[in-house]
PAZAPA-4460 file (N, C-alpha, C; in steps of 0.05 Angstrom, whole numbers, plus 32768, in hexadecimal, padded with zeros to 4 digits):
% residues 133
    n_x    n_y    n_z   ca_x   ca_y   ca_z    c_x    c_y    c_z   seq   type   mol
   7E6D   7E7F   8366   7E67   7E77   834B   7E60   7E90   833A     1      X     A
   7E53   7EA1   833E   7E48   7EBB   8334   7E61   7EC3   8330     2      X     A
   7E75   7EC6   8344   7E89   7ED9   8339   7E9F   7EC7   8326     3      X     A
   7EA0   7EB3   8331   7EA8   7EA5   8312   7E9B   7EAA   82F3     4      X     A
   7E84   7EA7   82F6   7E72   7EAE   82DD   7E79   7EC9   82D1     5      X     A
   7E7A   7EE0   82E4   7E82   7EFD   82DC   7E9A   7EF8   82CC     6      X     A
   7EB3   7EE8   82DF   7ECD   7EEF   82D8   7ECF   7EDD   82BD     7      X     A
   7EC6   7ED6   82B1   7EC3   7EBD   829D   7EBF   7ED2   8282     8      X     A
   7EA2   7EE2   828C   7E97   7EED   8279   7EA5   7F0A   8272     9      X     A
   7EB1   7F10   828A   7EC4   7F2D   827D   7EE5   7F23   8272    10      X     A
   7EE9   7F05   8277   7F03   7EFB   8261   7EF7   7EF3   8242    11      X     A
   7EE0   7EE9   8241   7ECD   7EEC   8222   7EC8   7F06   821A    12      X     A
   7EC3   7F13   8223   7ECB   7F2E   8218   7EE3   7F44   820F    13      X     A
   7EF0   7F39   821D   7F06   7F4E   8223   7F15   7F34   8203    14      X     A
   7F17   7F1F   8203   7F1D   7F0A   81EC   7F07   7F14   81D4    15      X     A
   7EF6   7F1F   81CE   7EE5   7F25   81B9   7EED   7F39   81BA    16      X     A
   7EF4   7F52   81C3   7EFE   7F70   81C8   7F19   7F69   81B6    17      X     A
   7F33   7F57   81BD   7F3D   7F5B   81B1   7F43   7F4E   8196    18      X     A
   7F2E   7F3B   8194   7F2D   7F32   817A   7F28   7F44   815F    19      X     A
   7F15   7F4D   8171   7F03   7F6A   815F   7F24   7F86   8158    20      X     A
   7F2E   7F90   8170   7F47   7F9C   8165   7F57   7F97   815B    21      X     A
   7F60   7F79   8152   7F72   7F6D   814A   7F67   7F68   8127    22      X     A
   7F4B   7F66   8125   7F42   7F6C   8106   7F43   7F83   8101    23      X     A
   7F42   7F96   8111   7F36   7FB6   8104   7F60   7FB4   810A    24      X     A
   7F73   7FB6   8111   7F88   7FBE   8108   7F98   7FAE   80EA    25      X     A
   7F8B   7F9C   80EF   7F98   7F84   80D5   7F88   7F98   80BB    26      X     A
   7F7C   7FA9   80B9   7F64   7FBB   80A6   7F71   7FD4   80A8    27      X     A
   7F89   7FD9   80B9   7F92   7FF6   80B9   7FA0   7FFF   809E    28      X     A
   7F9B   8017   809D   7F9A   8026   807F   7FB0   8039   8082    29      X     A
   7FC7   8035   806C   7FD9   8050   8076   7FDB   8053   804D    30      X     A
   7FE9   8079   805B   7FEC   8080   803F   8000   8075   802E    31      X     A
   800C   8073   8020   8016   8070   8005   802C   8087   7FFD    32      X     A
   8041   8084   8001   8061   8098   7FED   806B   808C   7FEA    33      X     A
   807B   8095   7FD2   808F   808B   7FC6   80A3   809E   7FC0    34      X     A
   80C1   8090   7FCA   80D6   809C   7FCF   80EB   8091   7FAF    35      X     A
   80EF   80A6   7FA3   8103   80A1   7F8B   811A   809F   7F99    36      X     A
   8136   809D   7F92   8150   809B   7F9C   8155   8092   7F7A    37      X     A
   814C   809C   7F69   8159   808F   7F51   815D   80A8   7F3C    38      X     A
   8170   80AD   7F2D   8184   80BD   7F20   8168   80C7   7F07    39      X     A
   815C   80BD   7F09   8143   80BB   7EEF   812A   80BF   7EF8    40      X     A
   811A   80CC   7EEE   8105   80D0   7EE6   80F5   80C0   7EE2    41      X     A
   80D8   80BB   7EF6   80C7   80A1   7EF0   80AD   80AA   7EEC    42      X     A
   80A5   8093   7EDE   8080   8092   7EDB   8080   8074   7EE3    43      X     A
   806A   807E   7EF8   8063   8062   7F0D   8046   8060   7F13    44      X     A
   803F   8042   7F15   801F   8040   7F14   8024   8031   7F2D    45      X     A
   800D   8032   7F3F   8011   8019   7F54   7FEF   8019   7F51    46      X     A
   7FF0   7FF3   7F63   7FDD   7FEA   7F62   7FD4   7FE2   7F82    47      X     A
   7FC3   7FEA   7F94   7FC3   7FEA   7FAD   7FA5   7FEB   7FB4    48      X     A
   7F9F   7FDE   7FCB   7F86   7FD6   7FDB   7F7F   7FE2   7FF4    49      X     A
   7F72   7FF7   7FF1   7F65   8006   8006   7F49   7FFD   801E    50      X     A
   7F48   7FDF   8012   7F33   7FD7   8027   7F34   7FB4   801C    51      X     A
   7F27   7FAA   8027   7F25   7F8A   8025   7F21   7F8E   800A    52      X     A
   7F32   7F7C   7FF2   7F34   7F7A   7FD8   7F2B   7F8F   7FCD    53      X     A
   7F30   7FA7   7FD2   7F22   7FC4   7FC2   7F3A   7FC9   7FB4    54      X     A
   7F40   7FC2   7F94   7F5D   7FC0   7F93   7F57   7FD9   7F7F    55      X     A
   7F6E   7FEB   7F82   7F75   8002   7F66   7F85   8000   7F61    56      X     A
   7F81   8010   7F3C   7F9E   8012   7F32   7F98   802C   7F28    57      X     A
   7FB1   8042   7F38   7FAF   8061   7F31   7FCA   8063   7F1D    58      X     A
   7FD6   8074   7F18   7FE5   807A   7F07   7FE4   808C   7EEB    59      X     A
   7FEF   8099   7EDB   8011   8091   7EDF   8012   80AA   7EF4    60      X     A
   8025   80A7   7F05   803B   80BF   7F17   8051   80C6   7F15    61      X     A
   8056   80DD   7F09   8071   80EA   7F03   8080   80F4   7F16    62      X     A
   8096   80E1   7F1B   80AC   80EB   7F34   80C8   80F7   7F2A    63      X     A
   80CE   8110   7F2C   80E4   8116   7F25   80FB   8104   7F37    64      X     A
   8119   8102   7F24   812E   80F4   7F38   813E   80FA   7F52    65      X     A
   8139   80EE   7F5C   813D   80F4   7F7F   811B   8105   7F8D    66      X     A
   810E   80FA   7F83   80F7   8107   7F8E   80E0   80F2   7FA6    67      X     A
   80DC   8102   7FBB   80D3   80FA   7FCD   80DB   80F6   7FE6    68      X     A
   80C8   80EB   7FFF   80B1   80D4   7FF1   80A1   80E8   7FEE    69      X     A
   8089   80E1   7FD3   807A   80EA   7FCF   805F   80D9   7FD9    70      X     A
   8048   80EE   7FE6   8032   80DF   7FE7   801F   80DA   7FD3    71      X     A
   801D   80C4   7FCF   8009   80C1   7FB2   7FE8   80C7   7FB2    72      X     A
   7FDD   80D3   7FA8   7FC7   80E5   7FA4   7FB9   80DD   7F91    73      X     A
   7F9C   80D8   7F8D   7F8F   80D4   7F73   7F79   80ED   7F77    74      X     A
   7F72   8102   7F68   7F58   8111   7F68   7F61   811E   7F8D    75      X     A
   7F77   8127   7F8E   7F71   8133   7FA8   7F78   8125   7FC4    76      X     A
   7F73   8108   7FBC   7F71   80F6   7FD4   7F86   80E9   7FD9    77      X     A
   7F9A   80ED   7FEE   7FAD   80DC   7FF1   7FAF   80BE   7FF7    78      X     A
   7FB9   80A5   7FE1   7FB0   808F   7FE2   7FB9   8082   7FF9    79      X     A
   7FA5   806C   8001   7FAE   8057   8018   7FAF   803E   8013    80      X     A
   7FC0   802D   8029   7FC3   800F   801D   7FBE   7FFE   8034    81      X     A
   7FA6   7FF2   803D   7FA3   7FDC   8049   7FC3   7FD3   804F    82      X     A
   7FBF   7FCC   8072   7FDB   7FBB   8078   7FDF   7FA0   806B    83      X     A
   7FC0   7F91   8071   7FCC   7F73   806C   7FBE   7F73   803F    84      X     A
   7FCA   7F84   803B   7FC5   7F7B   801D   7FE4   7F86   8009    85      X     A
   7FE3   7F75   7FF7   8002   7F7E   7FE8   7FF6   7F96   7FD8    86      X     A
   8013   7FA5   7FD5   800E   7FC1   7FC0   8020   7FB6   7FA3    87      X     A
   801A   7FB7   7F91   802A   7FC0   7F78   8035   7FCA   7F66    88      X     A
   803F   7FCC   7F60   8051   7FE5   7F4C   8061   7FDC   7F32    89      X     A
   8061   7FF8   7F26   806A   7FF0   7F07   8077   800D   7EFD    90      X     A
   8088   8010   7F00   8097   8026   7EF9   80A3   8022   7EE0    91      X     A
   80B6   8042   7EDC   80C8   803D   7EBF   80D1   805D   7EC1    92      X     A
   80F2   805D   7EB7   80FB   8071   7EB4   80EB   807C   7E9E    93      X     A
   80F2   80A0   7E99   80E5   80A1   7E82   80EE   80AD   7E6D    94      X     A
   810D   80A4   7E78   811D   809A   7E63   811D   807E   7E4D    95      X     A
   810B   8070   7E60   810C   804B   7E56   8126   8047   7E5A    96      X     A
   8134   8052   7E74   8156   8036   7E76   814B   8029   7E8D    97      X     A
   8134   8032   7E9D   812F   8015   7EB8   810F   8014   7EBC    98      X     A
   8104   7FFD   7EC3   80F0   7FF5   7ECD   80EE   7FDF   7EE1    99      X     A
   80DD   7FEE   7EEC   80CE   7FDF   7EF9   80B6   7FC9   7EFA   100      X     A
   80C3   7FB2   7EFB   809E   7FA1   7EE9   80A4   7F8A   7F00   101      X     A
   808E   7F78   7EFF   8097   7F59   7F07   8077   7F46   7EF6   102      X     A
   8070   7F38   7F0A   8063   7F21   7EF8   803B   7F26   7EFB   103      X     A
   8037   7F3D   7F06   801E   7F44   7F14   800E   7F5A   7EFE   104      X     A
   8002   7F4A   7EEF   7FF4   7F56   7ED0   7FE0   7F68   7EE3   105      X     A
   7FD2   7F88   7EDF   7FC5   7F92   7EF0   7FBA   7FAD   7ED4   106      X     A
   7F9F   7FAB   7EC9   7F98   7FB9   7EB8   7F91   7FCD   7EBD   107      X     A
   7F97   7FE8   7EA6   7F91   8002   7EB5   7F92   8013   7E97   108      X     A
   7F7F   801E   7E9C   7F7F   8038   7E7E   7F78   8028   7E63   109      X     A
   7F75   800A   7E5F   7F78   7FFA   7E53   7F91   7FE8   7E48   110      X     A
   7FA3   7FEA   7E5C   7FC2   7FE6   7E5C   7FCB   7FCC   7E6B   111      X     A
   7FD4   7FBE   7E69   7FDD   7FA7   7E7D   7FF3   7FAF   7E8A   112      X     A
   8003   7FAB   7E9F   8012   7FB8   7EAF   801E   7FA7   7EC1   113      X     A
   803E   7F9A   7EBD   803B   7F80   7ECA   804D   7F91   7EE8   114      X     A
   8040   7F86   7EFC   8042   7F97   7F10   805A   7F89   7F25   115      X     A
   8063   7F8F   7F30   8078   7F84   7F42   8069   7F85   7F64   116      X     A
   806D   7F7A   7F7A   806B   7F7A   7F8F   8078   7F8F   7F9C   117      X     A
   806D   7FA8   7FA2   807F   7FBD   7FAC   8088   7FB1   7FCE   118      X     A
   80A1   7FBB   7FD2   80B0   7FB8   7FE5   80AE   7FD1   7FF7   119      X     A
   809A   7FCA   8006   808E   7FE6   8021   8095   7FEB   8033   120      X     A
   809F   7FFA   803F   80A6   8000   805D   8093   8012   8074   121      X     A
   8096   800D   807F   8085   801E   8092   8091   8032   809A   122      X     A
   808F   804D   8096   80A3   805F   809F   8094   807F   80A8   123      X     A
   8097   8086   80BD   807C   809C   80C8   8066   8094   80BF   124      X     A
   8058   8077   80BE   803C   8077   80C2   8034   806F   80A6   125      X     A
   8047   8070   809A   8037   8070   806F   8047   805D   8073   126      X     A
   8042   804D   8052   8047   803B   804C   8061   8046   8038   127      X     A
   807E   8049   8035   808B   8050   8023   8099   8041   8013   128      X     A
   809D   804E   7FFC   80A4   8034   7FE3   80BE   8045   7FDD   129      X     A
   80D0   8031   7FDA   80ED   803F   7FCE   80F2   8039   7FB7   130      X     A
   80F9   804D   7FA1   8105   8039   7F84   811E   8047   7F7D   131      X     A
   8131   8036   7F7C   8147   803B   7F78   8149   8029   7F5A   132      X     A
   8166   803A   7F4A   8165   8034   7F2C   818A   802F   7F2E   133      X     A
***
């Protein structure tokens, strides 16, 4: 019976062990680039969550055309994005012939900014965003 009791109590643990790694990876934090592939010249804001609802909006970022991926940086610090949280974005040539918008109003500088659902990949470890025009 004792060693039943043992073997009981190291499968409750080893089940709390991996409950516990299975939150702390669902919380994993990767950086943030963005890869142009577009003929034009952009200014891009994204809007992204570096910890349970810790939401920012950095911007604007000037990408020359065909430039990247770039890692996105605010004050030095290269930004990160929570796995299980959406990132958003709002670009625009700066020409004004393309943008990027969708239906996700996100205020910043005193500006409304209707933001789109960026489309992320996981690629060496960052989170990368492609915009093609």
């Amino acid at each position: 019976m004792n060693t039943r009791i043992k073997h009981l109590s190291f499968i409750g643990a080893s089940v709390v062990a991996l409950m516990c790694s299975t939150a702390a990876q669902a919380q994993a934090k990767r950086y943030i680039s963005i890869d142009s592939v577009c003929s034009k010249a952009i200014r891009l804001y994204v809007s992204h969550a570096d910890g349970y609802r810790n939401w920012h909006v950095h911007g604007p970022y000037a990408l020359g055309a065909y430039e990247g991926p770039t890692k996105l940086r605010d004050s030095g610090v290269v930004l990160t994005q929570t796995e299980n949280h959406e990132m958003y974005i709002y670009a625009e040539s700066t020409d004004g012939s393309y943008v990027w918008s969708g239906d996700h109003g996100f205020e910043y500088g005193g500006l409304t900014y209707n933001m789109k659902k960026a489309n992320a990949s996981l690629v060496d470890g960052e989170f990368r965003v492609k915009l093609t025009c």
